[in-house]
C-alpha positions in Angstrom: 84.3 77.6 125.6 84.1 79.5 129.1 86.0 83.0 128.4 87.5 84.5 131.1 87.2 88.0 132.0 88.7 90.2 134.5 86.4 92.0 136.8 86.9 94.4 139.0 84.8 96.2 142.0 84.3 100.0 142.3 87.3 101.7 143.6 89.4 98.4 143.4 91.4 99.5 140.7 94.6 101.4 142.3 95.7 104.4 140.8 99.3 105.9 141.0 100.0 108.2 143.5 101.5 110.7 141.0 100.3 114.4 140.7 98.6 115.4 137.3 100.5 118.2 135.5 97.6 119.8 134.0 98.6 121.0 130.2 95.1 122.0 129.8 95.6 125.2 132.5 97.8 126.9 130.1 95.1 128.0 127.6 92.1 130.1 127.6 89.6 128.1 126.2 88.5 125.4 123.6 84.8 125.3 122.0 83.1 122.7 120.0 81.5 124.8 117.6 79.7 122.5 115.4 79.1 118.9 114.7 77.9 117.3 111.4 77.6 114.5 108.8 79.6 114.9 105.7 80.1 112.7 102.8 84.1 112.3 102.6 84.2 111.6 98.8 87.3 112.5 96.8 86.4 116.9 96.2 86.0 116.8 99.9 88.5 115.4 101.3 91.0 117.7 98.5 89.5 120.0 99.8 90.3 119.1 103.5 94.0 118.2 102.7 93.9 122.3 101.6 93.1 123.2 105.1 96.6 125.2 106.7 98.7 122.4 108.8 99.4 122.7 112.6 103.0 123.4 113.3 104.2 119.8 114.6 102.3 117.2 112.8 103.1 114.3 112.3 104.4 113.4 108.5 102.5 111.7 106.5 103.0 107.3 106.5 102.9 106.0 103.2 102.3 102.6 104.5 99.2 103.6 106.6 97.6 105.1 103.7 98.1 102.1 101.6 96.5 99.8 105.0 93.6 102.5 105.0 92.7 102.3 101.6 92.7 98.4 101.2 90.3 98.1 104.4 88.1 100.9 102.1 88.3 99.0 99.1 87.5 96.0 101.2 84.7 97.5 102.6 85.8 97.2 106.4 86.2 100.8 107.2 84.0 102.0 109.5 82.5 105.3 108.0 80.6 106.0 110.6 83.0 105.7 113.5 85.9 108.1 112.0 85.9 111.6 112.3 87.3 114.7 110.6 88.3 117.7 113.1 89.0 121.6 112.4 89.8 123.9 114.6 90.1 128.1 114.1 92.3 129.9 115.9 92.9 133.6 115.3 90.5 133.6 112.1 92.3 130.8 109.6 91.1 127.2 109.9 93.2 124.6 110.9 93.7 120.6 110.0 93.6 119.0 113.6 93.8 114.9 111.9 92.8 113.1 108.7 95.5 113.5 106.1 96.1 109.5 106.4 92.2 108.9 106.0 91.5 111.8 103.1 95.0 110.3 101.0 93.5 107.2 101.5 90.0 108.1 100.3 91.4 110.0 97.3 93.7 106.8 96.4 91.1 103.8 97.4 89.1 102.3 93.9 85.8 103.0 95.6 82.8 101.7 93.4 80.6 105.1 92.2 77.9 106.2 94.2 80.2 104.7 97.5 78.9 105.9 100.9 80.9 107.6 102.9 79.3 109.6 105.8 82.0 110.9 108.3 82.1 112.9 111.4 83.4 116.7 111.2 84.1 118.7 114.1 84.9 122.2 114.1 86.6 123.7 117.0 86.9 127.4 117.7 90.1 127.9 119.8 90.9 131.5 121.7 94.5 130.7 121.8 97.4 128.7 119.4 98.0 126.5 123.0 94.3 125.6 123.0 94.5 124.8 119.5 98.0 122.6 119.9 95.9 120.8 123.4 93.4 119.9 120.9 95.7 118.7 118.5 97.4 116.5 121.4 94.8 114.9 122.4 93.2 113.3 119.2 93.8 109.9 118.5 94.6 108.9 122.1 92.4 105.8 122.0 93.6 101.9 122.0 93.6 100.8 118.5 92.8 96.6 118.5 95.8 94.8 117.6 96.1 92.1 114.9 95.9 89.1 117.3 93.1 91.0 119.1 91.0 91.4 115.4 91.7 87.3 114.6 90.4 86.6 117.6 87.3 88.8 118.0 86.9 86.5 114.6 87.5 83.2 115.8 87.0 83.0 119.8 84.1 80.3 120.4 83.4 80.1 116.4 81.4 76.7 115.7 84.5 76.2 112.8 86.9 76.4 115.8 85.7 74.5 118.3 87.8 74.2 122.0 90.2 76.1 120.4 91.6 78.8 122.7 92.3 82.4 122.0 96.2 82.0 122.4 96.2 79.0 119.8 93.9 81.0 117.2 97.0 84.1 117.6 99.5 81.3 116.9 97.5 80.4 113.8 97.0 83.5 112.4 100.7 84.3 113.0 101.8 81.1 111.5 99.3 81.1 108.3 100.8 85.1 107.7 104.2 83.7 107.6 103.8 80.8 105.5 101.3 82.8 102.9 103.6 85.7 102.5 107.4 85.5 103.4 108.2 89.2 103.2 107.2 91.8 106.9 106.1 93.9 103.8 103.7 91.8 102.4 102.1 90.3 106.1 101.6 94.1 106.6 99.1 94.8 103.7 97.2 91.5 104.7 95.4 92.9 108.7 93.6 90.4 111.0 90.3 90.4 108.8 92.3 88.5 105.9 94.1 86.2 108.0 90.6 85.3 110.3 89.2 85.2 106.5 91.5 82.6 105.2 91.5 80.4 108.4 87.4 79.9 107.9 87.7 79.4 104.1 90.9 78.7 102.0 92.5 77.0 104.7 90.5 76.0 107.3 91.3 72.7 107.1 95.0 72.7 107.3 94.2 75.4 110.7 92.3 72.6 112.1 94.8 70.3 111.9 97.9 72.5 112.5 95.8 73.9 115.6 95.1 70.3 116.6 98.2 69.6 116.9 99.7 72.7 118.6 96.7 71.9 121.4 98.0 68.8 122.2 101.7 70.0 122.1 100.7 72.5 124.9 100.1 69.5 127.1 103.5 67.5 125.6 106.0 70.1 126.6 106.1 71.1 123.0 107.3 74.6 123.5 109.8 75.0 120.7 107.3 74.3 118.4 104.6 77.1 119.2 106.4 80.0 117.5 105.6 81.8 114.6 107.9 80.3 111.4 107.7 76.7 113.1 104.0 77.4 112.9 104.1 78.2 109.5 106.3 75.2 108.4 103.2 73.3 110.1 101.1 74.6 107.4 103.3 73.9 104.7 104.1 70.8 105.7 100.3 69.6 106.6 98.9 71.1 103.4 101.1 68.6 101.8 100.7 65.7 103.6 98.8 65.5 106.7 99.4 62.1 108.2 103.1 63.0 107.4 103.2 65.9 108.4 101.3 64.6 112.2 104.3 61.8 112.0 107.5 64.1 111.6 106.0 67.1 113.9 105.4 64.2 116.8 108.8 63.4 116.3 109.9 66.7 116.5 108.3 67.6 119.2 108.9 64.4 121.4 112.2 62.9 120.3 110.8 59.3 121.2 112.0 56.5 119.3 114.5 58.3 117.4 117.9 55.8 117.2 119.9 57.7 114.9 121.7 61.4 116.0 121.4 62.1 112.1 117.7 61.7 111.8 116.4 65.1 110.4 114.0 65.0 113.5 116.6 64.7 116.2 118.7 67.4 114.6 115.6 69.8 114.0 114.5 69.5 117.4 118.0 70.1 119.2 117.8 73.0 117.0 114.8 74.4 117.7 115.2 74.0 121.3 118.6 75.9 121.7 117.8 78.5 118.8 115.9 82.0 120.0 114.5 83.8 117.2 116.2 87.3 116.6 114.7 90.7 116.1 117.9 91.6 114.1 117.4 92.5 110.1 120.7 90.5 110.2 119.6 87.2 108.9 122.0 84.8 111.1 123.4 86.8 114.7 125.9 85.4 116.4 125.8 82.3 118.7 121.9 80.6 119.2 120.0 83.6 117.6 118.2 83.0 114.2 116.2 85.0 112.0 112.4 84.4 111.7 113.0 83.7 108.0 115.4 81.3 108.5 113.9 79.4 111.3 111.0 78.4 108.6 113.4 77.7 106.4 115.3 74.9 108.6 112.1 73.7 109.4 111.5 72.9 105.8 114.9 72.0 105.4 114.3 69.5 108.1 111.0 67.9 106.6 112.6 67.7 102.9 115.4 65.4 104.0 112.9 63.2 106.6 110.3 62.5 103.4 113.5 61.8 100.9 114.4 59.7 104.0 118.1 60.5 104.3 120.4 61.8 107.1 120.9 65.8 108.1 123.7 66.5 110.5 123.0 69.9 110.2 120.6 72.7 110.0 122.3 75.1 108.1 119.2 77.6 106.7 121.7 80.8 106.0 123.4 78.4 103.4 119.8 78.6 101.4 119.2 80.7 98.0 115.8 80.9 99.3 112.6 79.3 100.8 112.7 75.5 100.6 109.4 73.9 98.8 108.1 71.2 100.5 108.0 68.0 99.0 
């Protein structure tokens, strides 16, 4: 598969015509005093999280340290890349970063004898505004996003094949959904689990959800390439495949459908008028829907078309919880 790229000459790329207010020209001077290698094992980084705390820093996320420690336990963090930085400024040493990465090394259920070789800079500062410059500028890079870490994964994969980069998002956004209802949950699992799980555990229902959602970009299928319709795919063609191809079709298409009540007809005048919502309200007012709930009528749709009987009406907010599939 051909991937595109973007390419640009020298000096093509325009840049704004803004001045630079220059931060940097109200200190005295900044010093990189030493660089080293240093095994970040639970004593040092204690020690670390001793170090006095820059006025200003940012509190400590809970969340992050839990996401940091399960990429350590699952042996996908990068050691080598992350780095530790100090900085002294009138004769006491200073934490510049790291609390989230030392709380997570102290918490993560490393295996004894775990490597752990980290960067640590120390910088000597001859003012507190060089020091809080320092401290402004760390961690000003562009972290790779989850659809960005599927597809790095994925893109041109012999298990994938002709399968573009948008349709492999899609996937991993539907699989997430359909594996673990709660935002909480699809949190913890990060684009390494979710590219994991689409090359083993369910690679087969991805090839045939994908499949399907490649030839829907060609049918005017639209509606159906969001995120909880995507994970009612994989529900529905884990179940039953050939099924599953039959009612999406359907869906999708509306041809040959006689009957207004046919759970096909009503799911896909549903899903064309209904916009998902970003509210934690789980029905808004008029066409809005929450995420949730969008799955929900999905499966609400595919349980009355394989007990063959009529639905007027998708009515997901009137659910205790998730439908089962049948």
């Amino acid at each position: 598969m051909e991937v595109k790229t973007e390419k640009h000459e020298q000096g093509n790329i325009p840049l704004p015509n803004e001045p630079i207010h220059e931060i940097s020209s109200l200190g005295e001077g900044l010093l990189l005093k030493k660089r080293q290698t240093v095994e970040l094992d639970e004593e040092f980084a204690n020690n670390f999280m001793e170090l006095a705390e820059i006025a200003g820093d940012r509190p400590l996320r809970t969340t992050h340290v839990i996401y940091l420690a399960r990429q350590m336990e699952a042996e996908l963090f990068r050691w080598e890349q992350a780095s530790l930085i100090t900085c002294i400024c009138e004769g006491r040493e200073y934490r510049m970063n790291g609390q989230h990465t030392c709380w997570a090394r102290i918490e993560a259920k490393l295996p004894k004898h775990t490597r752990t070789p980290i960067q640590l800079l120390k910088y000597e500062a001859k003012s507190m505004q060089d020091m809080r410059q320092l401290y402004a500028t760390i961690d000003r890079g562009m972290p790779r996003n989850m659809g960005q870490v599927v597809t790095s994964y994925l893109a041109e994969h012999p298990d994938f094949p002709n399968f573009n980069q948008a349709i492999l998002r899609r996937l991993a956004e539907g699989l997430a959904q359909w594996l673990w209802e709660a935002s909480e949950l699809r949190k913890l699992h990060t684009g390494d689990e979710r590219a994991y799980l689409l090359l083993t555990t369910h690679h087969k229902t991805a090839l045939a959800v994908g499949s399907f959602l490649r030839e829907s970009r060609k049918e005017g299928g639209g509606h159906l390439c969001r995120g909880p319709v995507i994970a009612a795919m994989f529900a529905t063609f884990a179940k039953a495949p050939q099924i599953a191809k039959d009612f999406w079709t359907l869906t999708r298409d509306g041809v040959g459908i006689t009957s207004k009540s046919h759970p096909c007809y009503t799911l896909r005048n549903w899903l064309l008028s209904a916009v998902i919502s970003n509210s934690a309200s789980p029905v808004v007012t008029g066409k809005s829907v929450a995420s949730n709930h969008m799955l929900w009528g999905c499966l609400q749709a595919w349980n009355a078309f394989r007990a063959d009987r009529d639905l007027k009406h998708i009515s997901p907010h009137k659910l205790s919880q998730r439908p089962e599939p049948k």
